[in-house]
C-alpha positions as CSV (number, residue, x, y, z in Angstrom):
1,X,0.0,0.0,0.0
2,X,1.3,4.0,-0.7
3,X,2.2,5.8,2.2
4,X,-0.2,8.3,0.6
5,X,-3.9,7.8,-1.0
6,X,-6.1,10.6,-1.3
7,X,-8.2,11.6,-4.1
8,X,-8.3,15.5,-5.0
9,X,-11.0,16.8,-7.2
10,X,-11.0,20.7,-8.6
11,X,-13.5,22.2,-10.6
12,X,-14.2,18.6,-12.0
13,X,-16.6,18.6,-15.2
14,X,-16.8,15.5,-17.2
15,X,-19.5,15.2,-20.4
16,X,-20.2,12.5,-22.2
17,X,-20.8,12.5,-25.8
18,X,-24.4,11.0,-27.0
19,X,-23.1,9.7,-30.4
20,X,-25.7,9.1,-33.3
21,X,-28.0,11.9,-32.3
22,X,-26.8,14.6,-33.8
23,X,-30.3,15.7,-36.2
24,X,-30.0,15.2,-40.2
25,X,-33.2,17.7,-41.1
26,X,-33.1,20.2,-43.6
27,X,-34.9,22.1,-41.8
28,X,-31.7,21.6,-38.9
29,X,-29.3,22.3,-41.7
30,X,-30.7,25.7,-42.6
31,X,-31.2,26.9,-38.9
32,X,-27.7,25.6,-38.3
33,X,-25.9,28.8,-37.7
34,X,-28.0,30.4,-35.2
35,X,-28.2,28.1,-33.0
36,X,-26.5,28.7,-30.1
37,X,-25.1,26.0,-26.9
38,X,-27.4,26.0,-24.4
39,X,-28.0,24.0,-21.3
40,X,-31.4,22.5,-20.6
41,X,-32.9,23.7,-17.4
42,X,-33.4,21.4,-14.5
43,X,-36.9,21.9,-14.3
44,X,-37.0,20.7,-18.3
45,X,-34.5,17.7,-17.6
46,X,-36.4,16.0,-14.5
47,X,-34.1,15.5,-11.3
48,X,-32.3,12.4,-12.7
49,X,-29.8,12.2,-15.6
50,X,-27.1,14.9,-15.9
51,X,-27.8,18.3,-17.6
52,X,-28.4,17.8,-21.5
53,X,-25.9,20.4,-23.8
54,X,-26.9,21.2,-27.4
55,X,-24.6,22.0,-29.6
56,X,-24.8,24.8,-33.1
57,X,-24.1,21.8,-35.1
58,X,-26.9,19.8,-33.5
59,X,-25.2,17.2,-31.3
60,X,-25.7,16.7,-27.9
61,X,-23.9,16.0,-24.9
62,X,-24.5,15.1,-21.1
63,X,-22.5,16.4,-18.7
64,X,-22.6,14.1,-15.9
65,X,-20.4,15.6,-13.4
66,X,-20.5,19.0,-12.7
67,X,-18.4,21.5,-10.2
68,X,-17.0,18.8,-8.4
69,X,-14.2,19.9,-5.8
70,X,-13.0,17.2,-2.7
71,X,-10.5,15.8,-0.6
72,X,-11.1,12.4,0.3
73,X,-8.1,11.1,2.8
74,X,-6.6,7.4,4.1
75,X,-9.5,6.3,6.0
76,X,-12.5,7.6,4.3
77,X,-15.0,5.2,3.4
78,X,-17.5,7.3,1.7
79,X,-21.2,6.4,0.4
80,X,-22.0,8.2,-2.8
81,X,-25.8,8.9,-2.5
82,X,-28.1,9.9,-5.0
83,X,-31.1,9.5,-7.6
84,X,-30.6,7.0,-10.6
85,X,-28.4,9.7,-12.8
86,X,-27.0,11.3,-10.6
87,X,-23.4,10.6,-11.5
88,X,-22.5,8.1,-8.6
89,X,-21.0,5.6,-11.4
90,X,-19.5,8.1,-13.7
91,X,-17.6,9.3,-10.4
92,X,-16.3,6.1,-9.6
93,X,-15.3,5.4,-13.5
94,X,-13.4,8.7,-13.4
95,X,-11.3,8.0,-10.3
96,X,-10.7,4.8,-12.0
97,X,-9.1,6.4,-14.8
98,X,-12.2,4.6,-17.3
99,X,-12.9,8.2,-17.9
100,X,-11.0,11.4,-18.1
101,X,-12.5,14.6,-16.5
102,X,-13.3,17.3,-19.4
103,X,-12.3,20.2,-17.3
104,X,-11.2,21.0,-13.6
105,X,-8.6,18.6,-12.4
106,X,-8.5,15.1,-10.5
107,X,-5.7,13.9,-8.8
108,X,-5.2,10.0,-7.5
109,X,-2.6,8.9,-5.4
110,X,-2.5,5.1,-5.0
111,X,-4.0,2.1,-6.6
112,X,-7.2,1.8,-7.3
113,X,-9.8,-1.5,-7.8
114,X,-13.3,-1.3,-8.9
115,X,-16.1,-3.7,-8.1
116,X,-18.1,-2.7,-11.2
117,X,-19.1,-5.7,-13.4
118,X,-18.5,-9.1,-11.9
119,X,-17.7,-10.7,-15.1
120,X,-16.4,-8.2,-16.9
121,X,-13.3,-9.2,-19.0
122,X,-14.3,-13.1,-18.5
123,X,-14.5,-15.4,-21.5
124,X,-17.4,-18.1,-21.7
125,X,-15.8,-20.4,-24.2
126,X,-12.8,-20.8,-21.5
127,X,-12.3,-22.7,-18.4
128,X,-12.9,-20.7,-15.1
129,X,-8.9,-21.4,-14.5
130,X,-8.0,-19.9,-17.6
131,X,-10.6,-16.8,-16.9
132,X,-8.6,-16.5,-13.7
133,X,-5.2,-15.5,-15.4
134,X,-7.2,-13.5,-18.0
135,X,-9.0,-11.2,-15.2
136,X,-5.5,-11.0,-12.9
137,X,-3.9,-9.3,-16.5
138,X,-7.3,-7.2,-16.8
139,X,-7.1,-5.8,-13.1
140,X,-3.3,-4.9,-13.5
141,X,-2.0,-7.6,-11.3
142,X,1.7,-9.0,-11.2
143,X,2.4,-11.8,-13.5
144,X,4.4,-13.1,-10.2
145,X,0.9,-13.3,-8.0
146,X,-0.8,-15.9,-10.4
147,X,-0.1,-19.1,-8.7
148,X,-1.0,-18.0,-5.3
149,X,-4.1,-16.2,-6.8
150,X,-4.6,-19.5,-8.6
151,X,-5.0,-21.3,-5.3
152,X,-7.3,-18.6,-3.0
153,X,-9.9,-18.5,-5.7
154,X,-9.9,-22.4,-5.9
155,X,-10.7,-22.6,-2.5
156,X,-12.8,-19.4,-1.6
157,X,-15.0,-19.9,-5.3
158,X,-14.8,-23.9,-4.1
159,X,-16.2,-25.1,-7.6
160,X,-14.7,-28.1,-7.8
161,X,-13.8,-30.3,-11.1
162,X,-15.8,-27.3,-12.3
163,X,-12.6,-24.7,-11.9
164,X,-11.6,-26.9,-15.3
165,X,-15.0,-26.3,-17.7
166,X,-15.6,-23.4,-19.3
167,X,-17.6,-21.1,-17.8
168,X,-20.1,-21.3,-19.9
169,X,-21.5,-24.1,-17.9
170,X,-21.9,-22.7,-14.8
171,X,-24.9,-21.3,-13.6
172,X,-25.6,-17.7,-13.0
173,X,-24.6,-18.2,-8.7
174,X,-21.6,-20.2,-10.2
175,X,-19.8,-17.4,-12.2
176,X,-20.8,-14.7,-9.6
177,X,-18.7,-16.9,-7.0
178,X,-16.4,-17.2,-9.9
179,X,-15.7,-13.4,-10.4
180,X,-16.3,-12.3,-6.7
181,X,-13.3,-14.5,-5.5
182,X,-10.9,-13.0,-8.3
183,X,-12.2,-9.4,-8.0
184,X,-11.6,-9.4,-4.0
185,X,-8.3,-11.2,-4.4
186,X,-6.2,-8.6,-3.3
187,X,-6.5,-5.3,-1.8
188,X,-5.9,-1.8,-3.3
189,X,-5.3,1.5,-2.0
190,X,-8.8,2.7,-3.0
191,X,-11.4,0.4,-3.4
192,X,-14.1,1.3,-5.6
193,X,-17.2,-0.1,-5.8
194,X,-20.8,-0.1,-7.5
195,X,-23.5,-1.5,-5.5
196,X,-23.0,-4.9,-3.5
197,X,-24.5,-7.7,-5.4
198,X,-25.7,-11.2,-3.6
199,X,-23.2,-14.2,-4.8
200,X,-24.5,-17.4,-3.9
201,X,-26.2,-19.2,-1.4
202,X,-26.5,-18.3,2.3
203,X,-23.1,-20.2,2.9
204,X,-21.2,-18.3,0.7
205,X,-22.6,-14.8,1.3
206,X,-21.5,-15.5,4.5
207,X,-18.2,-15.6,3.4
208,X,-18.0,-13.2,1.2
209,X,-18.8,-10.4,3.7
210,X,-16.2,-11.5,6.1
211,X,-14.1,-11.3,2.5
212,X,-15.4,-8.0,2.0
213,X,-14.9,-6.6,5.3
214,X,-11.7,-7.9,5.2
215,X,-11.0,-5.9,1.9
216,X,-12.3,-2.8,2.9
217,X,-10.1,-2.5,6.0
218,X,-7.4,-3.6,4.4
219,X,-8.1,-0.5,2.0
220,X,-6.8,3.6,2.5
221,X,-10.3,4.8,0.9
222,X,-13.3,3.1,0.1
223,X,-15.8,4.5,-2.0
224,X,-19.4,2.7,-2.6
225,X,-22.7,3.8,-4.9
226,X,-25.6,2.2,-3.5
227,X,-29.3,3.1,-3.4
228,X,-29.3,1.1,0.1
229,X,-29.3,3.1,3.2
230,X,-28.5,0.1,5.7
231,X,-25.4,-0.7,3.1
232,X,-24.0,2.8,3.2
233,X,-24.8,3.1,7.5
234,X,-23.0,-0.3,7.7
235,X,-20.0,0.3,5.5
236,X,-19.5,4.7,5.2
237,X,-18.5,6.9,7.9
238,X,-18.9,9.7,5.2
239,X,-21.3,10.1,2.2
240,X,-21.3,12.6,-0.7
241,X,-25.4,13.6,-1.8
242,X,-25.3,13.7,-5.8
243,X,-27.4,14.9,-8.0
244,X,-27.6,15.9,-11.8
245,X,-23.5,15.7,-11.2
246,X,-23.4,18.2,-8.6
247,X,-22.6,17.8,-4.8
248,X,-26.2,18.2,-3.0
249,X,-24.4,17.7,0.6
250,X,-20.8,16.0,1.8
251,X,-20.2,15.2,5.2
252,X,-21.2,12.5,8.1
253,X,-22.9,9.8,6.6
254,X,-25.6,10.3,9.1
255,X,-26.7,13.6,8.3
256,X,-26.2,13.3,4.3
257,X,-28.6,10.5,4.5
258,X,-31.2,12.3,6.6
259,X,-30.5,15.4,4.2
260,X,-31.2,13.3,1.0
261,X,-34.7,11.6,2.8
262,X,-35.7,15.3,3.8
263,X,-35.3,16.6,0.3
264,X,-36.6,13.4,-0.7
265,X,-40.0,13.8,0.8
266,X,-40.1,17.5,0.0
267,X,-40.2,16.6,-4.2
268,X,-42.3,13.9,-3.5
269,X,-45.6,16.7,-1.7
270,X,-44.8,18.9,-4.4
């Protein structure tokens, strides 16, 4: 682990493009040059997505984080909060260097690993040994760590003859054991994650939170997206409110929850 892990935001914008939009009418072609960029209004937009930007030539873009400026320090574990849209995931991509900020500046110190996708990077027409060496090269691990990550997935995933089929045999539990035991294999700096999904039966969730606790304390930061309060009150000692990209509220995780429910239930007796 670095002697120093933080995470610095400035200023952070980031927009995605929306690719195959952009309009093809005559009518667009004329009018063209007048056009000017604009931002949609919140009202317009609804409270979820980020805010929509036209462009004169008539593409479009969503910029999904907006304004964004923190300091998040070795032992912050911090529950990004939020409606669907509100950037939580984008965030977590963007310290993961997945995407790059379009303005404003973001600064990681230390390593990073993301529990996004499960499977991601997995191939079904190979054997869930062969998957293993494939996902240690796809999380950036040393070539040197295979062998004993070989033999902790064998026995934490504890599939058997299985290990030699290809995955495209297992069941749906199966590979989720599969991917959980290589994704929690080792620790990180910052750990990064994207909801907490179930993986198997009552035997193995068992085990897997003691793995997961286990991870997240061996961890400098943790950050988690999750529409679950008990899941951020359990895990976060901090929480950052999101919405439309912008930071609603950033503190204790306590009062940013209670904060969120209160402007909850305002929207909702509008």
């Amino acid at each position: 682990m670095s002697n120093i892990i933080k995470i610095h935001a400035e200023n952070l914008n980031l927009d995605l493009p929306v690719y195959g939009q952009k309009a093809r009418s005559l009518r667009h072609s004329l009018f063209a040059r007048t056009l000017k960029p604009k931002f949609l209004s919140p009202k317009s937009s609804g409270h979820t997505g980020g805010t929509i930007i036209h462009s004169p030539d008539g593409s479009s873009k969503i910029r999904a984080l907006k304004s964004l400026s923190f300091d998040f320090q070795t032992g912050d574990r911090i529950g990004l909060i939020g409606p669907n849209g509100a950037g939580k995931s984008t965030l977590l991509l963007a310290i993961s260097g997945i995407y790059e900020p379009t303005e404003g500046t973001l600064d990681v110190t230390g390593s990073t690993a993301g529990l996004f996708s499960l499977d991601q990077g997995m191939d079904p027409e190979l054997s869930g040994r062969e998957n293993i060496i494939i996902r240690t090269r796809f999380l950036g691990l040393p070539s040197k760590d295979v062998d004993h990550i070989m033999n902790d997935v064998e026995v934490f995933a504890d599939l058997g003859e299985f290990l030699d089929m290809p995955i495209r045999t297992y069941s749906t539990g199966m590979l989720l054991r599969l991917a959980f035991a290589i994704s929690t294999c080792t620790p990180s700096d910052i750990l990064l994650m994207d909801e907490i999904v179930g993986v198997g039966d009552e035997g193995f969730m068992e085990r897997a939170q003691t793995r997961l606790q286990n991870l997240i304390s061996a961890s400098g930061i943790v950050l988690l997206a999750s529409h679950s309060e008990p899941i951020i009150r359990r895990w976060c000692n901090k929480a950052l409110y999101l919405e439309k990209g912008e930071c609603q509220e950033f503190g204790d995780v306590h009062s940013v929850i209670e904060a969120y429910k209160e402007k909850s239930r305002r929207e909702r007796g509008r």
